[in-house]
mmCIF file of the N, C-alpha and C atoms, coordinates in Angstrom:
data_MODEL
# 
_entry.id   MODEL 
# 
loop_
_atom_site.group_PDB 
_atom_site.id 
_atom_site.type_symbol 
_atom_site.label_atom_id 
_atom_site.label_alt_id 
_atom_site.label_comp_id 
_atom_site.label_asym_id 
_atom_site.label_entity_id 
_atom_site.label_seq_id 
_atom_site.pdbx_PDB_ins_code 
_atom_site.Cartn_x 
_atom_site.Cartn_y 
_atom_site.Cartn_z 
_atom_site.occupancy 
_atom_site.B_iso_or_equiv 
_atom_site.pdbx_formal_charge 
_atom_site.auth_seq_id 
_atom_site.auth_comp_id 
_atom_site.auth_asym_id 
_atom_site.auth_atom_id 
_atom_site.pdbx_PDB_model_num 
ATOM 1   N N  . UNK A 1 1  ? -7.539 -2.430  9.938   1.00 0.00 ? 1  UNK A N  1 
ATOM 2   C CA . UNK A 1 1  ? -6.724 -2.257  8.766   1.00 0.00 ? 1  UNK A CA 1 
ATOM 3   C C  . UNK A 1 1  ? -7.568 -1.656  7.652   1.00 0.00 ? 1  UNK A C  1 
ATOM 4   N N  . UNK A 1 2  ? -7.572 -0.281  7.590   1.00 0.00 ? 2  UNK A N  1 
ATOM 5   C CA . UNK A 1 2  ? -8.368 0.246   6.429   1.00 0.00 ? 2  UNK A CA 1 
ATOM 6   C C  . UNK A 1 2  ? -7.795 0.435   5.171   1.00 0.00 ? 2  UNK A C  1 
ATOM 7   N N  . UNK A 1 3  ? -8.868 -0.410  4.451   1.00 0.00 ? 3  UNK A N  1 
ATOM 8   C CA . UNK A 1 3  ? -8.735 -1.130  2.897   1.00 0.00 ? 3  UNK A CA 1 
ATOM 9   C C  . UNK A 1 3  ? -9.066 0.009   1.984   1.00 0.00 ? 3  UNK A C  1 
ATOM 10  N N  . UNK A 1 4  ? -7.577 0.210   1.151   1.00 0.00 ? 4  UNK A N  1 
ATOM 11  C CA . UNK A 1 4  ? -7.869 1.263   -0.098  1.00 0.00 ? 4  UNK A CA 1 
ATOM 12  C C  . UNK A 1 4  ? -8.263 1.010   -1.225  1.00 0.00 ? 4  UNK A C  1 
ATOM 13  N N  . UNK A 1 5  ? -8.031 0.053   -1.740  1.00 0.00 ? 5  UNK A N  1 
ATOM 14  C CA . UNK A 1 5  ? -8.824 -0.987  -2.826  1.00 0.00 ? 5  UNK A CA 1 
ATOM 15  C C  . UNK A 1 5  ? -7.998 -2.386  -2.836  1.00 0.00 ? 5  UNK A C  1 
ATOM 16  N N  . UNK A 1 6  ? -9.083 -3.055  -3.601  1.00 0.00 ? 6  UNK A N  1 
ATOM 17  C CA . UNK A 1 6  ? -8.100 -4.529  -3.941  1.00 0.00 ? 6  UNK A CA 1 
ATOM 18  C C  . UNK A 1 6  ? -8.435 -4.620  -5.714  1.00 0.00 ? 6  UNK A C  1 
ATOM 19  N N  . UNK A 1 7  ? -7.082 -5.250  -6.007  1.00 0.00 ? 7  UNK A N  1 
ATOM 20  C CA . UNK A 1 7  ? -7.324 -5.251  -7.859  1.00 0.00 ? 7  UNK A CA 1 
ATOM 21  C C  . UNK A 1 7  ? -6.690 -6.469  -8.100  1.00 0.00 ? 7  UNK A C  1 
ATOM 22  N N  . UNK A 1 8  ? -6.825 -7.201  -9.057  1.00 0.00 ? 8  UNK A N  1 
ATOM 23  C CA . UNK A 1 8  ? -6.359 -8.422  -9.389  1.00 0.00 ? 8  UNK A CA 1 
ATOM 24  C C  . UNK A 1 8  ? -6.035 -9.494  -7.899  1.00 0.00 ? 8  UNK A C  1 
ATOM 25  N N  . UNK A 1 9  ? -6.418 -9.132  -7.309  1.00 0.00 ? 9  UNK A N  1 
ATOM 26  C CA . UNK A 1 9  ? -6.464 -10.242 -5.695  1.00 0.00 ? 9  UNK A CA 1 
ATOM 27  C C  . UNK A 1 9  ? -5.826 -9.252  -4.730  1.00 0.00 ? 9  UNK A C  1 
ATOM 28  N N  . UNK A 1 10 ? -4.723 -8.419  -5.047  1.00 0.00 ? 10 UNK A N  1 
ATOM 29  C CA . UNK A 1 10 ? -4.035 -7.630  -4.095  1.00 0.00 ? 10 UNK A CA 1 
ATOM 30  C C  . UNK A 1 10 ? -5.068 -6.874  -3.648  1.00 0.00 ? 10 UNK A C  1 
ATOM 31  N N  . UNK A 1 11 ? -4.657 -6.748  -2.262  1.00 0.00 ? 11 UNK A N  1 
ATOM 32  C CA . UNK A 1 11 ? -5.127 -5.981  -1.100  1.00 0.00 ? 11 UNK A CA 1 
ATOM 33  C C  . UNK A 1 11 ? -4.549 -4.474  -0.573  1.00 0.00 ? 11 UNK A C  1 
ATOM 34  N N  . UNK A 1 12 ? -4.515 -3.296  -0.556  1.00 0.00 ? 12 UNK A N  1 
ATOM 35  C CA . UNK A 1 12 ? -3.675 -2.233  -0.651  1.00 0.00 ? 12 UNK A CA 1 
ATOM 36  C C  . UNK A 1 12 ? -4.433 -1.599  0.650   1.00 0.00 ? 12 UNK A C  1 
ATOM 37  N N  . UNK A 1 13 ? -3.422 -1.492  1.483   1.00 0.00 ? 13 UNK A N  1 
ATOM 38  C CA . UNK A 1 13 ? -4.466 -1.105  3.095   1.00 0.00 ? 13 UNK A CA 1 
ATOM 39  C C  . UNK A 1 13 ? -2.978 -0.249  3.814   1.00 0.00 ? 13 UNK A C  1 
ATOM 40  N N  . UNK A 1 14 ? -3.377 0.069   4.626   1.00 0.00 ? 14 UNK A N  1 
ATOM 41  C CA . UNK A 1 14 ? -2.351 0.562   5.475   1.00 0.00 ? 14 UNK A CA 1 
ATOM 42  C C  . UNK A 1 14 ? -3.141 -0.050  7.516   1.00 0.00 ? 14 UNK A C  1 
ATOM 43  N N  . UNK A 1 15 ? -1.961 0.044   8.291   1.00 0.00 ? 15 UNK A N  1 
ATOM 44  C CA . UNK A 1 15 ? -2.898 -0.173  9.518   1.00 0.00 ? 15 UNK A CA 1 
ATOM 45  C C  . UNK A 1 15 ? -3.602 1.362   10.418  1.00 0.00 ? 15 UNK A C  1 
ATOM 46  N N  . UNK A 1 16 ? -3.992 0.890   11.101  1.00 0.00 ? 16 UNK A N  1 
ATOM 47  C CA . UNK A 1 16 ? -5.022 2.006   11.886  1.00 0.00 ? 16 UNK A CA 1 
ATOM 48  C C  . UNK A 1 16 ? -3.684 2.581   12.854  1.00 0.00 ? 16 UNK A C  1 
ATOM 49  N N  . UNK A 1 17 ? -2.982 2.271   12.785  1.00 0.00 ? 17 UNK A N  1 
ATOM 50  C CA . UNK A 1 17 ? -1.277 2.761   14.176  1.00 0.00 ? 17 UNK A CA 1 
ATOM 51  C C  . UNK A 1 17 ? -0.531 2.864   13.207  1.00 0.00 ? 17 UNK A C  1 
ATOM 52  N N  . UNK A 1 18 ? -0.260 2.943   11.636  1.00 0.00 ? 18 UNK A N  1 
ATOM 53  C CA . UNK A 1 18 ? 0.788  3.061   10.638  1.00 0.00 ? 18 UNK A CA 1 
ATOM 54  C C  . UNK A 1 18 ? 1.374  4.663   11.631  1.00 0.00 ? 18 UNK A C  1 
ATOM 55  N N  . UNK A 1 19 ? 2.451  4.654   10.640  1.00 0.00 ? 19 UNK A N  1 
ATOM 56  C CA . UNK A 1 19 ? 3.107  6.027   11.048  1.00 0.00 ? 19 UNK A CA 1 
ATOM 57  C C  . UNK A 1 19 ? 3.757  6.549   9.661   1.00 0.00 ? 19 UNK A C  1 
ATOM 58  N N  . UNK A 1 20 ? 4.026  7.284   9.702   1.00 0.00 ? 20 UNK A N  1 
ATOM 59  C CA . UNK A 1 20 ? 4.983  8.404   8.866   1.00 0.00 ? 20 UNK A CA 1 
ATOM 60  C C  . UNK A 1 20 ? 6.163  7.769   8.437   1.00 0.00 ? 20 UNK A C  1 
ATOM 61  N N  . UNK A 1 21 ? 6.782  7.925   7.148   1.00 0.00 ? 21 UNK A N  1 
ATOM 62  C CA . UNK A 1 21 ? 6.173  8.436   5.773   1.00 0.00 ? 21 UNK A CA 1 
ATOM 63  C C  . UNK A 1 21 ? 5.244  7.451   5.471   1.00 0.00 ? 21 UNK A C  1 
ATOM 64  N N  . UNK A 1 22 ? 4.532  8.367   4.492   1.00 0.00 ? 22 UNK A N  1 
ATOM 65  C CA . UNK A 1 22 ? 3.625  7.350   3.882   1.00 0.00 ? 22 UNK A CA 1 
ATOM 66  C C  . UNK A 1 22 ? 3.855  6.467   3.496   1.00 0.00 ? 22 UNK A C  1 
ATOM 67  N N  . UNK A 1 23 ? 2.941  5.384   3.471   1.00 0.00 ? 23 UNK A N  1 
ATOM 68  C CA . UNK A 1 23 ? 3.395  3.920   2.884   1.00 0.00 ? 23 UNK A CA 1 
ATOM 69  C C  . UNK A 1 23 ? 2.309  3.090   2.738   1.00 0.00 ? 23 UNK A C  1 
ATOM 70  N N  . UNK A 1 24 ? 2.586  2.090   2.200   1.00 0.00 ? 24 UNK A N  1 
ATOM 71  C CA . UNK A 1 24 ? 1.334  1.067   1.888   1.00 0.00 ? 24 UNK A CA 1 
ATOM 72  C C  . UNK A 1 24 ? 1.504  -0.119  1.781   1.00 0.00 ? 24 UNK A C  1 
ATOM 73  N N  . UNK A 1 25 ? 0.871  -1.079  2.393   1.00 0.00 ? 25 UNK A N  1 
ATOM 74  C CA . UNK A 1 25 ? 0.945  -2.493  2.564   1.00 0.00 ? 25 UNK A CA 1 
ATOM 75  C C  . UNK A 1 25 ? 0.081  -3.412  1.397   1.00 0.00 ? 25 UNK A C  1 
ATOM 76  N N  . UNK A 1 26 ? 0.810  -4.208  0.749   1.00 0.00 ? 26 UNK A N  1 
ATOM 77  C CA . UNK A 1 26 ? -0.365 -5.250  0.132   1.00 0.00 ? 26 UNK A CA 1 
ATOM 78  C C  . UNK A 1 26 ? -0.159 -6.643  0.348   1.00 0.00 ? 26 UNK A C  1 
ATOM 79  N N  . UNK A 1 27 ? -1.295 -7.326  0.581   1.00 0.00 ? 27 UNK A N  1 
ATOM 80  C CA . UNK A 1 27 ? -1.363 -8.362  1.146   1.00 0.00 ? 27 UNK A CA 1 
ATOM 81  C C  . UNK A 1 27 ? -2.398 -9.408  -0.094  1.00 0.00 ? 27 UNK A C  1 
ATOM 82  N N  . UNK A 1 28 ? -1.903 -10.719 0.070   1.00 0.00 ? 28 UNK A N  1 
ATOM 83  C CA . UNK A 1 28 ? -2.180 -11.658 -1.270  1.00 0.00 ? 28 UNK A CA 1 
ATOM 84  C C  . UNK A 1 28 ? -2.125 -12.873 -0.688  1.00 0.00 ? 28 UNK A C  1 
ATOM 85  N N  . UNK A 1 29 ? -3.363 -13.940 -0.809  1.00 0.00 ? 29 UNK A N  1 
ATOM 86  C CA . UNK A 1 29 ? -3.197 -15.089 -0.106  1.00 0.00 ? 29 UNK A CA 1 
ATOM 87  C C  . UNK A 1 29 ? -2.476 -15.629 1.246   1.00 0.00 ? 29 UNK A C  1 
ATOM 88  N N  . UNK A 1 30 ? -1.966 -14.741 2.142   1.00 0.00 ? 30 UNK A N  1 
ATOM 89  C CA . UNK A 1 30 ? -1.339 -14.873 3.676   1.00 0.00 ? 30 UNK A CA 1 
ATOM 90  C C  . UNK A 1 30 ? -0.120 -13.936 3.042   1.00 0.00 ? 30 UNK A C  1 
ATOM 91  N N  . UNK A 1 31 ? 0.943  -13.562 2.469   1.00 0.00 ? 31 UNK A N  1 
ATOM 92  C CA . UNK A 1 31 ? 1.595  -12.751 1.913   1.00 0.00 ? 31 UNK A CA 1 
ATOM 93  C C  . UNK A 1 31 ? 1.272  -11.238 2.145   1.00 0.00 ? 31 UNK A C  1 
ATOM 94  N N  . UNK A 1 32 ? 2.636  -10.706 2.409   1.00 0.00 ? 32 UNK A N  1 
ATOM 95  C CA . UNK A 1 32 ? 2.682  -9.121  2.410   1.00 0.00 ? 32 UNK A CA 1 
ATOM 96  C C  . UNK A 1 32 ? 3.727  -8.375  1.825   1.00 0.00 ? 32 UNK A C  1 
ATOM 97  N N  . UNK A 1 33 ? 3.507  -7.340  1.262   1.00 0.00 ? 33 UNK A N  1 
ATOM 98  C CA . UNK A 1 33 ? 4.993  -6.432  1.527   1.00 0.00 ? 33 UNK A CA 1 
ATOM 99  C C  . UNK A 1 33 ? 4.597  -5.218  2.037   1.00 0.00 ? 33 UNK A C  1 
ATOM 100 N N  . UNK A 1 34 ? 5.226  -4.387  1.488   1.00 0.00 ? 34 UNK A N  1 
ATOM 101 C CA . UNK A 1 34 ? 5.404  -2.928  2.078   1.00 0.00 ? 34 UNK A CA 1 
ATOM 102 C C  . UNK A 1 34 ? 6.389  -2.165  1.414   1.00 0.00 ? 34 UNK A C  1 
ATOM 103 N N  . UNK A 1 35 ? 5.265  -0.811  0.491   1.00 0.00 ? 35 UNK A N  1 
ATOM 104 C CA . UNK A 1 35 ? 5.928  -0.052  -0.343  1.00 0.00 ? 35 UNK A CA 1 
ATOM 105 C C  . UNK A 1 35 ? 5.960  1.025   0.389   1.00 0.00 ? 35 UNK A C  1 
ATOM 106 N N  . UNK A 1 36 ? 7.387  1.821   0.352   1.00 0.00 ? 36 UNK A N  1 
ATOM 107 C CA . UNK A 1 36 ? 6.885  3.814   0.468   1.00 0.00 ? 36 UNK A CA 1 
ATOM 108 C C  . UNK A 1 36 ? 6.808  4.214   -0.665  1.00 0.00 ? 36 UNK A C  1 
ATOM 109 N N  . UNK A 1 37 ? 6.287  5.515   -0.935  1.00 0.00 ? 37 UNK A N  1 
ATOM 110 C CA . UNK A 1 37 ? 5.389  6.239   -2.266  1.00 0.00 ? 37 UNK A CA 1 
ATOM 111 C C  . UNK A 1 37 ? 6.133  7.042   -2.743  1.00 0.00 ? 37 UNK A C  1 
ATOM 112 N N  . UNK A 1 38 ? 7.509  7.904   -1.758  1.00 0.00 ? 38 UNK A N  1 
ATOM 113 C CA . UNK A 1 38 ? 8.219  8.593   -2.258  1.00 0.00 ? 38 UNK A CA 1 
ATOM 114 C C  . UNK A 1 38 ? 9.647  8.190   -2.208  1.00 0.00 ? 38 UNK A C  1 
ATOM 115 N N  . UNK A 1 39 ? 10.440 7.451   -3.187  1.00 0.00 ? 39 UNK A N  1 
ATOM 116 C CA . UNK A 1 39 ? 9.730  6.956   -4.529  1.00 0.00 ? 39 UNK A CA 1 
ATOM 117 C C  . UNK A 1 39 ? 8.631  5.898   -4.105  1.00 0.00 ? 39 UNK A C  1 
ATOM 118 N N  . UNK A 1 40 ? 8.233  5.218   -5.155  1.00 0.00 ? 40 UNK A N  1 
ATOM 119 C CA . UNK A 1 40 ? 7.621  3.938   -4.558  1.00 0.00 ? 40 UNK A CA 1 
ATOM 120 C C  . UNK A 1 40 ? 8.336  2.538   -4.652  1.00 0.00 ? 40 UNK A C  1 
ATOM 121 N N  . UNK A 1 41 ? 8.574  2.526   -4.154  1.00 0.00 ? 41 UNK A N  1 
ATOM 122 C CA . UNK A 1 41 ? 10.398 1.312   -3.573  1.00 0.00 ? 41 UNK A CA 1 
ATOM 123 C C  . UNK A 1 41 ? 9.341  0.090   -2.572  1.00 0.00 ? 41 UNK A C  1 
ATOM 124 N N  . UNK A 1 42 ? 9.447  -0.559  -3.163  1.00 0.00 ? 42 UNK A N  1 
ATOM 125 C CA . UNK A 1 42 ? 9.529  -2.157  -2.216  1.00 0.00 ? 42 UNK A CA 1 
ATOM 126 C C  . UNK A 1 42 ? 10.494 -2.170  -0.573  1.00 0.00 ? 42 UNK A C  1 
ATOM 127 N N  . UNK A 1 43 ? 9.850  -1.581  0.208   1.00 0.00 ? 43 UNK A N  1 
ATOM 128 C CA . UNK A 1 43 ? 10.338 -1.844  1.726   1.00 0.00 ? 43 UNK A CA 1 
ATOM 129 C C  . UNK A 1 43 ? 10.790 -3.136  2.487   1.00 0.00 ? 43 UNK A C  1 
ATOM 130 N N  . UNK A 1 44 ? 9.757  -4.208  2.061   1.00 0.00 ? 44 UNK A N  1 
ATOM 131 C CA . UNK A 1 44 ? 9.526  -5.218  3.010   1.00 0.00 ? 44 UNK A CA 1 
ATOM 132 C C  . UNK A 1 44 ? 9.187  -6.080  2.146   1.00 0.00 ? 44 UNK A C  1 
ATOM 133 N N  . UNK A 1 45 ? 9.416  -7.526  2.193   1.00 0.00 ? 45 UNK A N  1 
ATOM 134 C CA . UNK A 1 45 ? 8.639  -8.187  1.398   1.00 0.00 ? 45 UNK A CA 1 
ATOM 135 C C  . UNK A 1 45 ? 8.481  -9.310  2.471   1.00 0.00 ? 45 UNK A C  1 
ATOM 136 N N  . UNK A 1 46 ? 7.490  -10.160 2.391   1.00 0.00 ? 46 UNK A N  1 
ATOM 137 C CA . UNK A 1 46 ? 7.002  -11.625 3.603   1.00 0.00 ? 46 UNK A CA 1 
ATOM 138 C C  . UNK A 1 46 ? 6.145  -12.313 2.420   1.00 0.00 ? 46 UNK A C  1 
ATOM 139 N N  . UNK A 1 47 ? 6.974  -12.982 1.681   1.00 0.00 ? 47 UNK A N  1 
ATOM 140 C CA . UNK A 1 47 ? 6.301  -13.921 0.740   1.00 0.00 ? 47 UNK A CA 1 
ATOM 141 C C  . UNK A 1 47 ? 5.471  -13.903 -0.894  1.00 0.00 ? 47 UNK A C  1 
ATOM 142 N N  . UNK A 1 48 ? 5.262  -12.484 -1.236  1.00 0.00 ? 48 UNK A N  1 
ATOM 143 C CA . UNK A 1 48 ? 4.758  -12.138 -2.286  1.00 0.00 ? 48 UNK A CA 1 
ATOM 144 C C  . UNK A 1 48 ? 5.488  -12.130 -3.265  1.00 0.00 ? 48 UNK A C  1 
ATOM 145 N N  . UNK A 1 49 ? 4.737  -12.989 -4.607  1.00 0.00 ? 49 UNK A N  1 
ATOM 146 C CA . UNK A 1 49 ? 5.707  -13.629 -5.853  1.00 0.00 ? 49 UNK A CA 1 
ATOM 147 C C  . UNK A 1 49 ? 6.207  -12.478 -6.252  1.00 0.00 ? 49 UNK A C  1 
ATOM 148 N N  . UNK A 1 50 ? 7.319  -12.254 -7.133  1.00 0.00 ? 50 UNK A N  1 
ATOM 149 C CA . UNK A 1 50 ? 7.445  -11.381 -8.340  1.00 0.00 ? 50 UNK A CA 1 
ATOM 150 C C  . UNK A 1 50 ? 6.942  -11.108 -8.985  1.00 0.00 ? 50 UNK A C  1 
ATOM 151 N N  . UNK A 1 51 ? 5.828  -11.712 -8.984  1.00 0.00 ? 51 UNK A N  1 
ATOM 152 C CA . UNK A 1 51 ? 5.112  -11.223 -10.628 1.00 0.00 ? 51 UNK A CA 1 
ATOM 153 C C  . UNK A 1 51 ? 4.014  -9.882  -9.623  1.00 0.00 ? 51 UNK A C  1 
ATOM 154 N N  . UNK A 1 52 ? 3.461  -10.659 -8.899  1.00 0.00 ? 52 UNK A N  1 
ATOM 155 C CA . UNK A 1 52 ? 2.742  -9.472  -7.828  1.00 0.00 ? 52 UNK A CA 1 
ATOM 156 C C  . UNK A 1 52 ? 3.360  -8.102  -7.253  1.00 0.00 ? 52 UNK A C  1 
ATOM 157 N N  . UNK A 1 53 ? 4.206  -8.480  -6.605  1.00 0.00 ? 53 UNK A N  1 
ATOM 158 C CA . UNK A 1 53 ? 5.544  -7.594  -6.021  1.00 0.00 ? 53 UNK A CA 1 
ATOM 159 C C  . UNK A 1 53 ? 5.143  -6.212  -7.848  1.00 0.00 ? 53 UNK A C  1 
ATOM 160 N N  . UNK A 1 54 ? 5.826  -7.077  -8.983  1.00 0.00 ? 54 UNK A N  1 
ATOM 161 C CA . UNK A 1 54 ? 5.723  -6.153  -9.939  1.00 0.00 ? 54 UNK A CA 1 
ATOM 162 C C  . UNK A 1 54 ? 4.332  -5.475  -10.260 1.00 0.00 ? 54 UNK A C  1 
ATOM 163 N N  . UNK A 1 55 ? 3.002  -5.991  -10.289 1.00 0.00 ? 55 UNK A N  1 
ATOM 164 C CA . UNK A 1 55 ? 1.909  -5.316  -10.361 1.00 0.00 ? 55 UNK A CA 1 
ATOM 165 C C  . UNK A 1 55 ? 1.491  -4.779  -9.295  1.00 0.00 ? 55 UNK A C  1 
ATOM 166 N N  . UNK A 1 56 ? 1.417  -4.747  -8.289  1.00 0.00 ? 56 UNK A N  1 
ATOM 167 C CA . UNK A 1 56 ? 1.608  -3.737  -6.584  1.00 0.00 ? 56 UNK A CA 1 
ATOM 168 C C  . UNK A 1 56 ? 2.140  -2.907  -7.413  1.00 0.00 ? 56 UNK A C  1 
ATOM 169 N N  . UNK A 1 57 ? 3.291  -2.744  -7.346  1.00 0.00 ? 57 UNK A N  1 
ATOM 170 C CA . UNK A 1 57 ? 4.145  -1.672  -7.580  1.00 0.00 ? 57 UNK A CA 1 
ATOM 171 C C  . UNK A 1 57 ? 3.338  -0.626  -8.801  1.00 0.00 ? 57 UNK A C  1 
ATOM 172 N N  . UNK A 1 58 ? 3.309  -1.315  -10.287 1.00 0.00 ? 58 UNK A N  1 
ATOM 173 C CA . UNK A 1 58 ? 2.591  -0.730  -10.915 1.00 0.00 ? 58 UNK A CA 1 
ATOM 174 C C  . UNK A 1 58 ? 1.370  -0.113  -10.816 1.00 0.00 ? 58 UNK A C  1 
ATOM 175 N N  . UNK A 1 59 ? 0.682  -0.444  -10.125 1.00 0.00 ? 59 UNK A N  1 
ATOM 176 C CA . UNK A 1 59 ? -0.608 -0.004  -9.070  1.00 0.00 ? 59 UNK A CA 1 
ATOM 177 C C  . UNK A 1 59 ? -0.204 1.007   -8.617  1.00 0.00 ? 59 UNK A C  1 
ATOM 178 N N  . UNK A 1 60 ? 0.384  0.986   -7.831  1.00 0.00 ? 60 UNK A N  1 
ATOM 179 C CA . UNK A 1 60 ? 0.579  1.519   -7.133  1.00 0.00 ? 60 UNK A CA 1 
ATOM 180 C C  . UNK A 1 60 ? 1.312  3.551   -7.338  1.00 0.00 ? 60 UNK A C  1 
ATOM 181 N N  . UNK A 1 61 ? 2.010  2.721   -8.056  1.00 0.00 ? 61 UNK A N  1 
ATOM 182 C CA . UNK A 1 61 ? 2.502  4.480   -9.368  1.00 0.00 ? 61 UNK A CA 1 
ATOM 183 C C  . UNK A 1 61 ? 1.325  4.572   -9.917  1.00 0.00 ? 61 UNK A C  1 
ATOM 184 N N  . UNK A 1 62 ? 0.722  4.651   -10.187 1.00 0.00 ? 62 UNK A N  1 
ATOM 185 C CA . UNK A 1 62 ? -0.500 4.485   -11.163 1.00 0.00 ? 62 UNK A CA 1 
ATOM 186 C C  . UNK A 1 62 ? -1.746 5.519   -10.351 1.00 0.00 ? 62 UNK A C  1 
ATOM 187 N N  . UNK A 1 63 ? -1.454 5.107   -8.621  1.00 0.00 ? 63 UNK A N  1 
ATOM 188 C CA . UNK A 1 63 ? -2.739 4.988   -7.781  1.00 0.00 ? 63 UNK A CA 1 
ATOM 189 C C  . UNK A 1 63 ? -2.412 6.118   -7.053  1.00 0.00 ? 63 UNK A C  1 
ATOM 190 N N  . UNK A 1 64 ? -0.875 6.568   -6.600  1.00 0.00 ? 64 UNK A N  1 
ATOM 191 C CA . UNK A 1 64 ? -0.141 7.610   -5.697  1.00 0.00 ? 64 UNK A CA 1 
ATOM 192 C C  . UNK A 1 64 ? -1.128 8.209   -4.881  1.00 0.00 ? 64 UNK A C  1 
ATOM 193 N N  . UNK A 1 65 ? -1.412 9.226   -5.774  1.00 0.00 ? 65 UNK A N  1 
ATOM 194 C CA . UNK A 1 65 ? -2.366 10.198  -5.805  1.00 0.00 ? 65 UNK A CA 1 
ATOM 195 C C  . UNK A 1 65 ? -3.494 10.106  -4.764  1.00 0.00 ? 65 UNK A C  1 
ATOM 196 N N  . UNK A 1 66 ? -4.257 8.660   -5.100  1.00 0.00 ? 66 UNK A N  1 
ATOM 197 C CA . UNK A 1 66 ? -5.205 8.100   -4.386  1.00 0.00 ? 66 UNK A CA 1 
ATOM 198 C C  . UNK A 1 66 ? -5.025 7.514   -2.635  1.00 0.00 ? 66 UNK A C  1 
ATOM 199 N N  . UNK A 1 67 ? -3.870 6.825   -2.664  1.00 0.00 ? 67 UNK A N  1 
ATOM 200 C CA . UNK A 1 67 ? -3.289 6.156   -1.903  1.00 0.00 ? 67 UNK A CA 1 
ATOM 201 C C  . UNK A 1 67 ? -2.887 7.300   -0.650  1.00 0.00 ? 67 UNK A C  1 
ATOM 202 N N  . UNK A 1 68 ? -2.161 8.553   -1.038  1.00 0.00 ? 68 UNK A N  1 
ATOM 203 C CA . UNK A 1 68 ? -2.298 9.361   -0.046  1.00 0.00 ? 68 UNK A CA 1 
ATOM 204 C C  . UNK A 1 68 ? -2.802 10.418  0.459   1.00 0.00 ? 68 UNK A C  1 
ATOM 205 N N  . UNK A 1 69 ? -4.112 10.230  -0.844  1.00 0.00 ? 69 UNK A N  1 
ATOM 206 C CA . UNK A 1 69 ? -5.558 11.435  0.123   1.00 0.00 ? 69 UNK A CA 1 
ATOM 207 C C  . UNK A 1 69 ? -6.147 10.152  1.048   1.00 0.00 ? 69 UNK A C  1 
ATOM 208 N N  . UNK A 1 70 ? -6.458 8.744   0.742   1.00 0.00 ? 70 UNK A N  1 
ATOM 209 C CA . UNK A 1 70 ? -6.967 7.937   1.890   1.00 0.00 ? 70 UNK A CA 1 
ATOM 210 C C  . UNK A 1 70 ? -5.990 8.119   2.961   1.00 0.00 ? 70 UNK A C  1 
ATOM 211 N N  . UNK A 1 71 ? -4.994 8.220   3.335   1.00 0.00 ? 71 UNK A N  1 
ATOM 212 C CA . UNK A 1 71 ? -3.868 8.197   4.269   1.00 0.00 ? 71 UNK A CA 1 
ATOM 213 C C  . UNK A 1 71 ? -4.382 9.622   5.244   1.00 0.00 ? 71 UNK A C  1 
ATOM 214 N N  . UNK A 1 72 ? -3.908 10.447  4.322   1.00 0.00 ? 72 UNK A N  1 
ATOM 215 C CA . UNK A 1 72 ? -4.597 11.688  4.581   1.00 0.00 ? 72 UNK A CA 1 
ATOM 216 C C  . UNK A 1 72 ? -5.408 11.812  5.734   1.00 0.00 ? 72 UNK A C  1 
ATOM 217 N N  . UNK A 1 73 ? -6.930 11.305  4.699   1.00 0.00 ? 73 UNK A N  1 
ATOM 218 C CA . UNK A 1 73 ? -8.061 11.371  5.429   1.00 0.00 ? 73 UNK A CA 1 
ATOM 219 C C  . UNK A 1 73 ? -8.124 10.661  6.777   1.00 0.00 ? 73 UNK A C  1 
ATOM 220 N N  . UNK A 1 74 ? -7.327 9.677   6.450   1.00 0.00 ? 74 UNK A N  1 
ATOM 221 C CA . UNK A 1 74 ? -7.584 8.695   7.732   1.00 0.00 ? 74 UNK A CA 1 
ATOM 222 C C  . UNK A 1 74 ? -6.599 9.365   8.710   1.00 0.00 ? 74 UNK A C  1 
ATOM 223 N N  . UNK A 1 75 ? -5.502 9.794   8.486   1.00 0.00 ? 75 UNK A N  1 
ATOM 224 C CA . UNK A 1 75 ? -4.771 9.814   9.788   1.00 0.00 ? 75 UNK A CA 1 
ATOM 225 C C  . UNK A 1 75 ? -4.759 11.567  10.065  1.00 0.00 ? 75 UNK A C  1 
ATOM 226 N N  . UNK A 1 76 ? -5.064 12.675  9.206   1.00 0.00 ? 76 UNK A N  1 
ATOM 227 C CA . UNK A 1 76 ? -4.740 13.806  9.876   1.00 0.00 ? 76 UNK A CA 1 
ATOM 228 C C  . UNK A 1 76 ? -6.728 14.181  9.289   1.00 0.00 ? 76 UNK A C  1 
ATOM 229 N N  . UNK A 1 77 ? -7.120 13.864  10.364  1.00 0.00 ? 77 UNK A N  1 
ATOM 230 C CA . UNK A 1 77 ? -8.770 13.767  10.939  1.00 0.00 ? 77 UNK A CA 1 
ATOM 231 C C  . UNK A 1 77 ? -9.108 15.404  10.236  1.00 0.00 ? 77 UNK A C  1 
ATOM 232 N N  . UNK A 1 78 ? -8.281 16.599  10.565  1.00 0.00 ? 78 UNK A N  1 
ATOM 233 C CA . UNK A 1 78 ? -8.907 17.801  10.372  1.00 0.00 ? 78 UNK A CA 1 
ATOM 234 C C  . UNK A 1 78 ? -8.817 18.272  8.950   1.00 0.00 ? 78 UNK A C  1 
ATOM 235 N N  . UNK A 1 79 ? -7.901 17.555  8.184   1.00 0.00 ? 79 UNK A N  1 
ATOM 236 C CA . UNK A 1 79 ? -7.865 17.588  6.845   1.00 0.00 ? 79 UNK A CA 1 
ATOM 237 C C  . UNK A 1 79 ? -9.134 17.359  5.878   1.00 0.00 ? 79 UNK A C  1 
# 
């Protein structure tokens, strides 16, 4: 599971078998969800408070940019 950063405890990773569209997982004390980027919309949620859920998210607009040159890099190798 390669880790794109962690900020205030959240964890922002995607897995090594993710697939298409982009997207991003954050994970918080046993807790997960799962955002896509275009927009960045809450997919999934497995236990993560609201107040987190809301700073992920904000992160996450914030991070876009970042979030899918690591994606990038990691999954289309010749890039």
């Amino acid at each position: 599971m390669p880790t794109i950063f962690i900020l205030y405890g959240l964890r922002f990773f995607y897995y090594s078998n993710d697939h298409n569209p982009i997207h991003v997982h954050v994970a918080k004390d046993g807790c997960e969800a799962k955002f896509s980027l275009f927009p960045v919309t809450l997919v999934e949620n497995n236990g993560l408070k609201a107040t987190d859920l809301k700073i992920a998210k904000a992160i996450i607009k914030e991070n876009k940019d970042l979030i899918v040159e690591h994606w990038n890099k990691y999954f289309n190798k010749e890039n």
